[in-house]
N, C-alpha and C positions, 0 to 999 in steps of 0.2 A: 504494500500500500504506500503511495506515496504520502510524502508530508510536505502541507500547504504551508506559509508562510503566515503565521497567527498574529495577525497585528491589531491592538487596540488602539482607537483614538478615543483620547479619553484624559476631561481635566477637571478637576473639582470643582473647579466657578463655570457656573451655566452661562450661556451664551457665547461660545468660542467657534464655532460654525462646524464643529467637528461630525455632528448630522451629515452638511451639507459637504466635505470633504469623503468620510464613507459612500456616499452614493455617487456624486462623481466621479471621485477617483477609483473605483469599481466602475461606474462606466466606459471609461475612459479606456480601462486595463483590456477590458473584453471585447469592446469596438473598436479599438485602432492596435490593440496589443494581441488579440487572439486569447486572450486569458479567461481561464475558466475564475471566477469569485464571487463566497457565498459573504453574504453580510447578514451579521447576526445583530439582530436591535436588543439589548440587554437595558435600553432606558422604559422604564415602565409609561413614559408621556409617547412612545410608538410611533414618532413621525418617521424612522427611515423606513417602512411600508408607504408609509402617507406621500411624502418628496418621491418614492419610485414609481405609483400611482397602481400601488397592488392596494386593492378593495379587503380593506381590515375587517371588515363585516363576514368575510367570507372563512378563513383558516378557523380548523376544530380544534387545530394543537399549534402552539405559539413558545416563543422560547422560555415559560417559564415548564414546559414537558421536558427540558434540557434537564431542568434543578430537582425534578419529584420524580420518585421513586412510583408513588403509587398517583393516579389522578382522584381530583374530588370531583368531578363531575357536576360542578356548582352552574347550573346555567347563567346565575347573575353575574358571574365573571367571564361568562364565552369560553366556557368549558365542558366536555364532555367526558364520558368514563371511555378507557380507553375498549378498542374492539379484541376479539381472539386472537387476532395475528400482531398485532401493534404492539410494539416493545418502545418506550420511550426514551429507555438509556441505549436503545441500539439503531433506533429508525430516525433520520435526522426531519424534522417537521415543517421540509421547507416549500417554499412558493416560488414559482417559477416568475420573472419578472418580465416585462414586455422584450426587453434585451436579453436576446441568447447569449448563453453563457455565465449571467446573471441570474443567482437565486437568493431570495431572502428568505427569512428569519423572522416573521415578525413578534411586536411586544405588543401588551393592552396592560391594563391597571393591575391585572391579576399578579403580574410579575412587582409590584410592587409591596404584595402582601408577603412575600416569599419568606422574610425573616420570622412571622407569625405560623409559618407553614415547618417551619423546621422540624425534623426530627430530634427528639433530646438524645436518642438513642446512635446518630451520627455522628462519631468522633470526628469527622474533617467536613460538615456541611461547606468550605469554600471551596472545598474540591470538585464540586459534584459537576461543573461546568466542563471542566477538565477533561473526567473519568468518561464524561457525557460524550463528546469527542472523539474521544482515546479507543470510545468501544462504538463507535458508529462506523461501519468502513465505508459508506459514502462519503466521507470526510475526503478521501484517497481521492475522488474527482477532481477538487479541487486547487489550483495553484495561489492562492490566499484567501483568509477568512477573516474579513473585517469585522472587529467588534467596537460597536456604537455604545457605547461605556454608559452610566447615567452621569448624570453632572454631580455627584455627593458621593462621600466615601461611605462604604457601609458592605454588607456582606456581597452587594451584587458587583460590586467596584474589585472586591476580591477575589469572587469566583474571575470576574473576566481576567484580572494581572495574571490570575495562577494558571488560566487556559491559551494566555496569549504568550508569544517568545521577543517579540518587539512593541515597543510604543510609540507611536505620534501625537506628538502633542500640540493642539491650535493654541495660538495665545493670542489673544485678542490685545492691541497696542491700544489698553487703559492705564488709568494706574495703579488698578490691583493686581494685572498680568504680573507681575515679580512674583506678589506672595501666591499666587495661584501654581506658577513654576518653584519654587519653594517648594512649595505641602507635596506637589506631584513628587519630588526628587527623593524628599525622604520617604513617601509611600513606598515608592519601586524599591528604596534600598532594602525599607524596611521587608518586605514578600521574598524579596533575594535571599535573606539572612532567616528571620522566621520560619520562612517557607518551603525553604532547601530549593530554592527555582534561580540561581546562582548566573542563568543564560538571560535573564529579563534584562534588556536595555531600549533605552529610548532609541530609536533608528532616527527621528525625525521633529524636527522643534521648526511648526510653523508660523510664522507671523500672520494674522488676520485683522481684518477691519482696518487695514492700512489707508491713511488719510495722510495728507501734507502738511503734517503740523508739528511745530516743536517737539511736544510731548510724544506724538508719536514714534520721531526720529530718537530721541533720546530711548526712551522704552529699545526701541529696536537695537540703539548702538548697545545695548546692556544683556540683549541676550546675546546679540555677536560674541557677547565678550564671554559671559558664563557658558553656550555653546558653541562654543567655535568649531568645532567638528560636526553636530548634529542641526543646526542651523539650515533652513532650507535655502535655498537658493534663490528661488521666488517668493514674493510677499502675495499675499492675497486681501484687494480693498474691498469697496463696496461696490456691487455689480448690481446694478437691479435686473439684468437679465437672468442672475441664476434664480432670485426671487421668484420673476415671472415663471421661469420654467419649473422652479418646486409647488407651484400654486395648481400648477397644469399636472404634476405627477412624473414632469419628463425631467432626465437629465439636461445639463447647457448642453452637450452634444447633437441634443436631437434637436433642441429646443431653438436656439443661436450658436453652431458652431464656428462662427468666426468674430464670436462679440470677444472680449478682451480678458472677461470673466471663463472663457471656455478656454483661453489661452493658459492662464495661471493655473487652471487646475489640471491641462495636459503637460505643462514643464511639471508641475507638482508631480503627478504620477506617473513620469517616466523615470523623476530625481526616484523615488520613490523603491522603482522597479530593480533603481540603478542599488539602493543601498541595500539590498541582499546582504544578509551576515556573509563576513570572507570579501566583503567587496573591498576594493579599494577606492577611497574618496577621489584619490588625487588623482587617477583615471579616468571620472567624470567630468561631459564635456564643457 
């Protein structure tokens, strides 16, 4: 079985565009790359269904059948008991998206009870995302699985660090971006060391919401400096065409492929493609 490349985007302060970086740059990968990539939404607010324009109404099993053992078949959460043949630790519960080669994942609010659902009886419930994976072999389709993080640390923040081997991190140029890269830096250490996952690094530190303004160049000269090797190459500003096109359910690709905003996010995802563990940066063109 092969092994996909497990990348989280994912930062504790909400609003970092990192939704809108997953479904892109998964677009992007499978329409001009040939890449097979599955994106799994682990935020229980479930927009990356919503921005790919898969009908959320419709999926019986949604990524919180990744985390339970057993279903509750609660219809008020858009859940059902599982059937005779359906194994939820081994059948992966995804939806095919309008783009071949593209499949999601998606979340509803149920994935947000998941800490209330725990088993006491689970010596490692952060694992279960992991294990979930690990024992699916359609996993092996796959050449990367994007995970769409929630914005808060807490137990669904851990299942994804412990299931992913790389991180991308959006940082929006405000001026709580520092402390937001901060808290990220000591989480990751902290799952490396806690966790025995010793392979976890950020692959990618992106600039977003980029505007021509003091503060913003400042902010930015400051990740340069604490990232100098994981610093993306391109910034990403304010496009209102990817807007329009997450309103519609399309990627910028389908949507305005030659607006400006479809440009940042194909340098983004080729930088992307480029930083493979074992790559070398200074090889990048």
């Amino acid at each position: 079985m092969l092994n996909p490349r497990r990348i989280a985007f994912i930062n504790e302060k909400g609003g970092s565009a990192k939704t809108t970086l997953v479904a892109n740059l998964a677009a992007y990968l499978t329409l001009r790359r040939g890449r097979r990539v599955l994106g799994i939404d682990m935020d229980p607010q479930g927009q990356l269904g919503k921005v790919l324009g898969v009908d959320q109404r419709t999926p019986s099993r949604t990524a919180i059948d990744l985390l339970l053992d057993t279903l509750l078949g609660d219809p008020g959460l858009d859940r059902r008991p599982a059937g005779p043949d359906e194994q939820p630790s081994s059948v992966l519960p995804t939806l095919r998206t309008r783009i071949p080669g593209l499949d999601v994942i998606v979340a509803n609010k149920s994935l947000g009870l998941f800490p209330a659902w725990q088993d006491g009886d689970d010596p490692d419930p952060t694992g279960r995302l992991a294990r979930a994976l690990e024992s699916a072999p359609a996993i092996g389709r796959y050449d990367f699985v994007f995970f769409d993080a929630p914005p808060s640390f807490g137990p669904l923040t851990l299942n994804v660090l412990r299931a992913a081997t790389e991180v991308v991190v959006p940082v929006p140029l405000t001026y709580l971006a520092l402390d937001g890269c901060a808290e990220m830096v000591r989480t990751i250490a902290t799952v490396r060391e806690r966790y025995d996952h010793p392979g976890l690094r950020i692959t990618m530190v992106v600039p977003t919401f980029y505007r021509r303004t003091k503060l913003a160049q400042e902010i930015l000269e400051k990740l340069k400096k604490r990232f100098p090797k994981e610093i993306a190459q391109s910034v990403v500003g304010y496009h209102v065409k990817i807007d329009e096109a997450q309103s519609r359910g399309l990627s910028i690709f389908e949507y305005a492929p030659r607006d400006r905003g479809a440009q940042a996010m194909a340098e983004l995802a080729e930088e992307l493609e480029l930083r493979a563990p074992g790559a070398r940066l200074e090889d990048m063109p």
